[in-house]
N, C-alpha and C positions, 0 to 999 in steps of 0.2 A: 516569356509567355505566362499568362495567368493559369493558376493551376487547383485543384482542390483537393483538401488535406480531411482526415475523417479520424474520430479516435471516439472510443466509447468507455463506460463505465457501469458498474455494475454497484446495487446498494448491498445493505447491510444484510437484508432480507433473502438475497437473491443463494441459491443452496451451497455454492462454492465458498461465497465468503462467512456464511455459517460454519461452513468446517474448518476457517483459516482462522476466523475469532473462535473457536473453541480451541484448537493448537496452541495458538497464541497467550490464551487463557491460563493452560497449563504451565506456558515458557515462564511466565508471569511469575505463578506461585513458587513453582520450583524454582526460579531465583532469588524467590524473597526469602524464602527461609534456608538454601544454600546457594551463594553466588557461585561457585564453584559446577552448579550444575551443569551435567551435559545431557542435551535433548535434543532426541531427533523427532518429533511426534506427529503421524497423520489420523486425521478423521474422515470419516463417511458417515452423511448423513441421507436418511431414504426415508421414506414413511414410516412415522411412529419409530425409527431407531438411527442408534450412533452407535459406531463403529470405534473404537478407539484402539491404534497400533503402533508401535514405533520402539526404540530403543534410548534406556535414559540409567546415567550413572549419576547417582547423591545421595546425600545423605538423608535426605526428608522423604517423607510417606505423605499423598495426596487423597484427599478423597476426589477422583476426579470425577466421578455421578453427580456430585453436589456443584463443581464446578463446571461443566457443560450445560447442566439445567439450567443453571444461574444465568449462562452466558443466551440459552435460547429464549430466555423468561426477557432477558435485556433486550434482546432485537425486537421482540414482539409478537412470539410463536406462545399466545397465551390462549385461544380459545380453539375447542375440539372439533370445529369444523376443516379448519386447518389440514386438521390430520397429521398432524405434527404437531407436538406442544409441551412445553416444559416440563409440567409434572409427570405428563403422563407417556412421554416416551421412552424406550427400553435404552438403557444404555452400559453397550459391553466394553471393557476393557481387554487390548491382549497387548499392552506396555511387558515389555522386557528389560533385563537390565543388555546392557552395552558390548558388544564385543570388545575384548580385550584387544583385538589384532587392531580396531580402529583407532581404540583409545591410545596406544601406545604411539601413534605417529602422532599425538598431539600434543600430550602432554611430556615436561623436560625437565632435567633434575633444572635448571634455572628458566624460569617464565618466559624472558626476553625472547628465547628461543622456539617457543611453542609453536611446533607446526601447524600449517594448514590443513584444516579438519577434511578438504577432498581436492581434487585436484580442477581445475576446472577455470574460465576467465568470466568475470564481472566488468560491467558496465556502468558508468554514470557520465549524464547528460545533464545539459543547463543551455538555456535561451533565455536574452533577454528582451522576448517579445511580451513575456508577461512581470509583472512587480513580483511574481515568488520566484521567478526565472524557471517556469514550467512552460511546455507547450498548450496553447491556448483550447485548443480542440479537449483534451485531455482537463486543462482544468475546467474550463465551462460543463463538459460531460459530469464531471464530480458534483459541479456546485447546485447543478440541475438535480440530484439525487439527494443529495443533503439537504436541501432545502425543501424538498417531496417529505422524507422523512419528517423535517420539522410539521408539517400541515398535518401530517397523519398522526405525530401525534397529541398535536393540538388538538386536534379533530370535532374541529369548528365550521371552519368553510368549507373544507373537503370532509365529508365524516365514512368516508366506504371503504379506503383507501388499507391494502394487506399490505405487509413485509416486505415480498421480491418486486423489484423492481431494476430495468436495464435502462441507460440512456445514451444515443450518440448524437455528435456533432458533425456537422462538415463546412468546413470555412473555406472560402474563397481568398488565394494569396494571388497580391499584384505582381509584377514582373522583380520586384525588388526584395521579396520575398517576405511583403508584408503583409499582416489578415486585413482584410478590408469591408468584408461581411458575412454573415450565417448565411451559409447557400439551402440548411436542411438541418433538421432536427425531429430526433426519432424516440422516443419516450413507450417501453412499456410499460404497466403497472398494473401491478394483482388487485381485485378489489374485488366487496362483498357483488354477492350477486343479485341481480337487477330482473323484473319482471319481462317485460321487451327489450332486446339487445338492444335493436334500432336506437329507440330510447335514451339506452344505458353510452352506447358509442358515441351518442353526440354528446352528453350533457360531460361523460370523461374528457374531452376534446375539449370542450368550452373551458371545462375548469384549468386545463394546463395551460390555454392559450392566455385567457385572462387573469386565472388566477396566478398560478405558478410565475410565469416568466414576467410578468409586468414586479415580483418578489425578485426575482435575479436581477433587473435592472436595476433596480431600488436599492441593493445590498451592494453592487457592482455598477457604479456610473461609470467606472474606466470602457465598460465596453458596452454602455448602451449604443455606443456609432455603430455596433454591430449589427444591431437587430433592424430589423425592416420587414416592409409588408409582403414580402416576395419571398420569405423565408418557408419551404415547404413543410410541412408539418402533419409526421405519420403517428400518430398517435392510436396505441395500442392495434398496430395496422392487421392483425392476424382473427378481430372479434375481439370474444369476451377472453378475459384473463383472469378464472375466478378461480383453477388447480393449477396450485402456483409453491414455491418454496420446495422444502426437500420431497411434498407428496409429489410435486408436477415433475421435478428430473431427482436425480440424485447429486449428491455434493461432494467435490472431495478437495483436499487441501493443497493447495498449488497448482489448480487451474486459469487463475487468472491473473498471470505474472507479467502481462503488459498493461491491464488495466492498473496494477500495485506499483508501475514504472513510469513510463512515458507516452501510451499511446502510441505509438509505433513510431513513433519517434527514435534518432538516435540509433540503439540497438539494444539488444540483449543476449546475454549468454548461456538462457536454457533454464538457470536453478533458479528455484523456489525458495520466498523467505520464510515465511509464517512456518510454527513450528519446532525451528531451528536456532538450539541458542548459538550466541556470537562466536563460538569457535569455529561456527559453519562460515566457510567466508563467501558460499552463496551470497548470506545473507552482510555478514559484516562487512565484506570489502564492496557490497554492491553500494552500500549506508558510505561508505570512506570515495568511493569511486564519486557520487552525487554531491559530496564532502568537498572534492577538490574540484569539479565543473563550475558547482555555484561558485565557490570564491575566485575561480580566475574568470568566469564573465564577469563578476562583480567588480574584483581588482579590474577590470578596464584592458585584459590580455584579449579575447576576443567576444564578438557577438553569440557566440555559440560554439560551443565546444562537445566532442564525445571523449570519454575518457574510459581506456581499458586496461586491464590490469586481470596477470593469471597466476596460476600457483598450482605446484605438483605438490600433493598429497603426504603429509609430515614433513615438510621443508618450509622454513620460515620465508626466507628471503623470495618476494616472489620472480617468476621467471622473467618478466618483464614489464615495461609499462608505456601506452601505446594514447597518442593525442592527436585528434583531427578538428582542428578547426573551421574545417567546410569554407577554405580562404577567405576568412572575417578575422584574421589575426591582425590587433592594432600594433605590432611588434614587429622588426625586424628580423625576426628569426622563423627557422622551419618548425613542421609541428614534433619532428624526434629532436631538434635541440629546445623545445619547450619542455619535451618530456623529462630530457635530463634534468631541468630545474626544476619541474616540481619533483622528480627521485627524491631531492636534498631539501626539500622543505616538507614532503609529507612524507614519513615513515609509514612505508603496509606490510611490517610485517602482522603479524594478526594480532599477536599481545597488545602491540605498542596502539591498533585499532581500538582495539577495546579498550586501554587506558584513556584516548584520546579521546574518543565518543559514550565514552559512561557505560557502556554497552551491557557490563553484567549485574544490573540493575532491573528491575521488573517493568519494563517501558514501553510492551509489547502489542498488550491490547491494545490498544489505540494507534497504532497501523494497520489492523487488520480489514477494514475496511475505507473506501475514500481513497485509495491509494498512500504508501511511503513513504514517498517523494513530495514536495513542494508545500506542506504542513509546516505548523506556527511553533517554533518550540517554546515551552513551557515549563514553569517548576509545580506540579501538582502533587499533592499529599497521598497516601494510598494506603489500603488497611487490608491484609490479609488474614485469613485465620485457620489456622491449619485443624485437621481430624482431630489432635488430643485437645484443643482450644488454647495452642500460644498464638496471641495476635500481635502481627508485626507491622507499628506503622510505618513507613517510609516516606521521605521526601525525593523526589527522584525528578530527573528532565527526561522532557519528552522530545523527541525530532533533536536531538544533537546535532545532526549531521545536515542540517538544514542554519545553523550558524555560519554567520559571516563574519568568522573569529581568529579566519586566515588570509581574509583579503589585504588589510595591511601586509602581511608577511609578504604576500603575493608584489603587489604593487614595490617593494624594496627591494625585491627578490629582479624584479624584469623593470625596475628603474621606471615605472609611472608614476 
């Protein structure tokens, strides 16, 4: 029976993921000038102020005021009506160093063995209904928001258009479990303010309908079959959206851990990435879990796969590792004797993650918004510079974990 599937996205602008790029920001510096560093960091963002808390062992000193500004100056919180804005917002610090009682279940007199920074199970997901083997709902929700941001700041044909902005999908799946068209699409977005709403509501309306989305078909012909004249469209459905960013709600870092995922897709296990460097296996084994779905839908094992995997708290080896392929297995086998073969082709203890995926590298920022999952990896250059002025450039990859560097292994591995 035909059924309909919904997943949403949030941009750059929107207050949660302002405080997960400024987290992110810091994981950043503190790994460029000590890999070795351990950071746990949240932010709140509210009117005119940031909040900065969290627990971090290294050897480097941050100015993070310089580096939170910088990071709200990037999104586009530049003008004081806002009421939020780069230069002129308050920004307090209450960073601490580390508890010794956490540190000590991680770190090992030899590395191999380096515990799991909490205890807790992660998730990774892959379909190959879309080319990055994401779910579709989830990626069009992103691309719809990216592609907003590019207009704004062109800010050419759309010229009104603020920061936060939300967007969801809802696709319509046939009996075989495949999308077959946009049943509905939900777009809000903050913008300058307008004389007559009336006005201001329809001409925002025109421009996503004509402007924006006729942009996603043009950049995306794989799924212009989707679009159609029947497609409902609530744009900005609540009025005007002119108090908007961290004046309109407050922000905090790891609110929006299914939009940074799947969509609701799959599953998830609760922690937060942003923040958190790679000894969090939150965050590390969520990057290794998404690591081994894509390469075995890729390898040709199944259409779709979830992959789980847990870990008690300073124990390396994790407690176990768990695969559903939702009976789309191109394989003769069940999904715990799949599991046993990927045990022996993917190592998760945490070190060997972090070896494998580059992870203690400053590759941060650029997950922090648009989601973590189903991104182009890259080799991009990067220039940090610390309080006393040493500048560290680095060449570093982006989305590791997004490589199809284990599907051969995969395919030798279960004889495709």
């Amino acid at each position: 029976m035909a059924y309909l599937f919904t997943s949403e996205s949030v941009s750059e602008g929107h207050p949660d993921k302002v405080a997960d790029q400024i987290s992110d920001a810091l994981i950043d510096n503190f790994l460029a000038f000590d890999p070795e560093s351990k950071v746990a960091c949240e932010t709140l963002v509210t009117t005119g102020q940031v909040i900065l808390a969290g627990e971090v062992k290294s050897k480097t000193y941050l100015d993070v005021q310089s580096i939170a500004r910088e990071v709200i100056r990037k999104i586009g919180y530049t003008k004081s009506e806002y009421m939020f804005e780069a230069n002129s917002c308050g920004v307090l610090s209450a960073i601490h160093e580390q508890s010794q009682d956490i540190n000590q279940g991680v770190d090992r007199a030899s590395k191999e063995e380096q515990g799991a920074g909490d205890q807790g199970m992660m998730f990774g997901y892959a379909t190959n209904e879309t080319d990055d083997y994401m779910p579709l709902a989830l990626n069009l929700s992103h691309k719809l928001l990216q592609e907003l941001a590019v207009l704004r700041r062109e800010n050419s044909e759309i010229t009104y258009l603020r920061p936060d902005a939300k967007s969801q999908v809802t696709l319509e799946y046939d009996d075989d479990n495949k999308p077959v068209r946009i049943d509905a699409i939900v777009i809000s977005t903050q913008h300058d303010d307008f004389d007559e709403e009336p006005a201001m509501l329809a001409k925002i309306k025109k421009d996503i309908v004509e402007i924006l989305i006729p942009r996603i078909i043009k950049n995306n012909p794989q799924y212009a079959h989707l679009f159609n004249d029947a497609i409902q469209y609530h744009i900005n459905p609540t009025g005007k959206f002119v108090i908007g960013g961290p004046h309109g709600d407050t922000g905090l870092t790891g609110r929006k851990i299914i939009v940074d995922t799947y969509g609701g897709k799959g599953a998830h296990g609760g922690g937060a990435f942003s923040g958190k460097d790679p000894s969090k296996v939150d965050r590390s084994a969520a990057y290794a879990t998404r690591h081994i779905a894509k390469n075995l839908v890729a390898g040709g094992v199944a259409d779709e796969i979830l992959v789980q995997v847990s870990y008690a708290i300073g124990v390396a080896k994790p407690m176990g590792i768990y695969i559903n392929t939702y009976g789309t297995a191109k394989v003769n086998l069940t999904d715990g004797e799949i599991a046993k073969k990927v045990e022996a082709i993917f190592d998760m203890r945490p070190y060997f993650i972090e070896q494998r995926l580059k992870l203690r590298n400053p590759i941060y920022s650029e997950t922090a918004a648009y989601g973590h999952m189903g991104r182009t990896p890259e080799v991009v250059t990067k220039t940090f510079t610390s309080p006393g002025g040493e500048v560290k450039t680095l060449e570093v990859e982006l989305f590791t974990w997004e490589k199809l560097d284990y599907a051969d292994k995969v395919k030798e591995a279960f004889a495709l």
